[in-house]
C-alpha positions in Angstrom: 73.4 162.6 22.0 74.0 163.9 25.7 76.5 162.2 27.7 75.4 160.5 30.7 74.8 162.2 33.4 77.0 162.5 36.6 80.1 161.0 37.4 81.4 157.8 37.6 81.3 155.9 40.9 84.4 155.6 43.2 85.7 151.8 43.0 85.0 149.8 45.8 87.2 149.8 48.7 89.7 147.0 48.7 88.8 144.2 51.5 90.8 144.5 55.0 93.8 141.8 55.0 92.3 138.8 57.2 93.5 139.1 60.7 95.6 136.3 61.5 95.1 133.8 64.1 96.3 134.8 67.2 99.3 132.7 68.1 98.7 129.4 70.3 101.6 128.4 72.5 101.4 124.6 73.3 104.0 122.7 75.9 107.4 123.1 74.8 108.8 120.1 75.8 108.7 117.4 78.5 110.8 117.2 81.3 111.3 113.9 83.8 112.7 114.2 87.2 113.0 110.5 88.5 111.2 109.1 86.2 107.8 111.6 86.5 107.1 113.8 83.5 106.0 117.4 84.0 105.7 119.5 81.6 106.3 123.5 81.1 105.5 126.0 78.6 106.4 129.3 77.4 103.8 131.6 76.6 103.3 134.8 75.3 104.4 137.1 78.2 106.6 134.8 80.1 107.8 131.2 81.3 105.4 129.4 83.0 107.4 126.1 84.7 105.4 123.5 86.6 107.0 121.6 89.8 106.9 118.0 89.9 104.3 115.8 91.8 105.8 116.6 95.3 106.3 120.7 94.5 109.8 120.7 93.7 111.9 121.9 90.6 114.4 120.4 90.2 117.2 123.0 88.7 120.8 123.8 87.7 121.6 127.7 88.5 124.5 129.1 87.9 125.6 133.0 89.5 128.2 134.6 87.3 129.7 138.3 87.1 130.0 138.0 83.4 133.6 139.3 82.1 135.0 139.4 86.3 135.2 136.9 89.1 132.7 137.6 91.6 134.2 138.6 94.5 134.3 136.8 97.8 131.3 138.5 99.4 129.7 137.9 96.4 130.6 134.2 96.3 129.4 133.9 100.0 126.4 135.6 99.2 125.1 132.9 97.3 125.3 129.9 99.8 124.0 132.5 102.3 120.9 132.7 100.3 120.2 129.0 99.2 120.6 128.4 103.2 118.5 131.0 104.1 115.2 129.1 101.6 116.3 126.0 103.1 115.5 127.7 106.7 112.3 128.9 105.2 111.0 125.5 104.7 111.3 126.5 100.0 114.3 124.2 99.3 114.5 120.7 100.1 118.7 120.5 99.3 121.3 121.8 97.5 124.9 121.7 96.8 126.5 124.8 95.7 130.3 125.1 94.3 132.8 127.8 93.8 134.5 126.9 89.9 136.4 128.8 87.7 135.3 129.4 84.3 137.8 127.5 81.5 137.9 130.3 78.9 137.3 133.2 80.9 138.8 132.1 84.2 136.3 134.0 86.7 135.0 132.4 89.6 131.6 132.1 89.5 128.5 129.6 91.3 127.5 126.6 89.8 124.7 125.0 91.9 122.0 122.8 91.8 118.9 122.5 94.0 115.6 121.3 94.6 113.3 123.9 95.5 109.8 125.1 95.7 110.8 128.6 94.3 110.0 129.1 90.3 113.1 129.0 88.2 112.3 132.6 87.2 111.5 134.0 90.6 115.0 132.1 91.9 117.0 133.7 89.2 115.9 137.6 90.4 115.6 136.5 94.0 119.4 135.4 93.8 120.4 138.2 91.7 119.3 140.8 94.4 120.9 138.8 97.1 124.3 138.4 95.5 124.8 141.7 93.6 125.0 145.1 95.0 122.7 147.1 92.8 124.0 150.3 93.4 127.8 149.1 91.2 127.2 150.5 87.9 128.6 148.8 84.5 128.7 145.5 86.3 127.2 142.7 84.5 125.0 140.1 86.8 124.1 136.9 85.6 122.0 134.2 87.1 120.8 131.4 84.5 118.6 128.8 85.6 117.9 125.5 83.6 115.4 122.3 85.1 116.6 119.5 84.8 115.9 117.1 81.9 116.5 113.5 83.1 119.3 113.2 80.9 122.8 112.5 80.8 124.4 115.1 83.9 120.6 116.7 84.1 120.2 114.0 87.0 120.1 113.8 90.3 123.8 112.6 90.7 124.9 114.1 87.5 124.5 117.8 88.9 125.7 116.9 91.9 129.0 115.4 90.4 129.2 118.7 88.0 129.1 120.9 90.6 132.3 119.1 91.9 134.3 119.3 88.6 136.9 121.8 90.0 137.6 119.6 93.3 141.5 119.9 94.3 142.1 123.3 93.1 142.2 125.7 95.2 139.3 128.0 94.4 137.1 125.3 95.3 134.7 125.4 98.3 131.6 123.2 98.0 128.5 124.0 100.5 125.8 122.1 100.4 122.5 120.9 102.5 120.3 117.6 101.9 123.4 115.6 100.8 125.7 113.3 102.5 129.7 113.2 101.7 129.4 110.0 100.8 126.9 111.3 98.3 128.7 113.6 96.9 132.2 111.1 96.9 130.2 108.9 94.6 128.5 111.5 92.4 132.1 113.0 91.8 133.8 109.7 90.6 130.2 108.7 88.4 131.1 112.3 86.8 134.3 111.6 86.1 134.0 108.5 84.7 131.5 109.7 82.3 134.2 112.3 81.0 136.4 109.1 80.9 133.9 107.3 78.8 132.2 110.1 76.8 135.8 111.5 76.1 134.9 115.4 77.6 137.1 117.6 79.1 136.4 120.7 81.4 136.6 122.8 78.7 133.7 120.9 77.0 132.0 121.5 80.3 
């Protein structure tokens, strides 16, 4: 008998993997400034950060050299810009301190503001009014966090952080929106809550 005739037919082609889902990026978390929620998320691409019900965020930002103390121009530079928003009508008040890092001991900015200017936009807009870009092999840092409506994320709370190096000499504390009396009470509520919580600085 003959054998059959022509060959055997290529197996079938396996099936493509499934393509997956395409990732869906829901609100991260909730955050409360006096009391109202708002809510931000971070999708693919980039932080999107929503103001509270009057515009504002509500933000801690701090300007470091990372590794070196800024220098004094540098230092200045900072309170020149959050002035300089204020006179454009984008930041309702500030307060804005020169501290010296615990471990590291650089002077840096710690600061805290309410303003109508995105957390991420602040953070370059600051960096490119503080640093020159032109000095190579310099590290420039500007973090920005909003607040939470918790423990020192509060109105007083920042302000009263921001004043955690008062008496030494470094210190300088500029400021716009906030009374001294303001600021006098924010300072002892921060260090009482060290006194209670048992912090130091260095916990800071």
């Amino acid at each position: 008998a003959g054998g059959a005739a022509g060959g055997s037919a290529d197996p079938p082609a396996p099936a493509p993997p499934p393509t997956p889902d395409k990732k869906k990026y829901k609100s991260a978390s909730t955050l409360y400034h006096k009391g109202q929620a708002y809510n931000y998320k971070t999708p693919k691409g980039g932080t999107i950060q929503q103001p509270d019900k009057h515009g504002f965020f509500a933000v801690s930002v701090t300007v470091s050299a990372k590794g070196r103390s800024m220098s004094q121009e540098e230092l200045a530079a900072v309170a020149r810009y959050l002035q300089k928003t204020v006179e454009e009508n984008l930041t309702e008040m500030y307060v804005s301190a020169v501290e010296m890092g615990v471990e590291e001991g650089n002077l840096h900015r710690q600061n805290y503001m309410r303003t109508k200017i995105p957390p991420a936009t602040l953070s370059k807009r600051l960096k490119e009014a503080t640093f020159a870009e032109s000095v190579p092999g310099r590290v420039k840092h500007v973090m920005t966090k909003l607040l939470t409506g918790k423990t020192l994320h509060t109105h007083l709370g920042m302000i009263g952080y921001c004043t955690k190096d008062i008496g030494l000499d470094h210190y300088k504390l500029d400021s716009h929106g906030v009374t001294p009396a303001e600021v006098r009470r924010a300072s002892v509520k921060f260090l009482s809550w060290l006194t209670i919580t048992g912090w130091t600085m260095a916990d800071c």
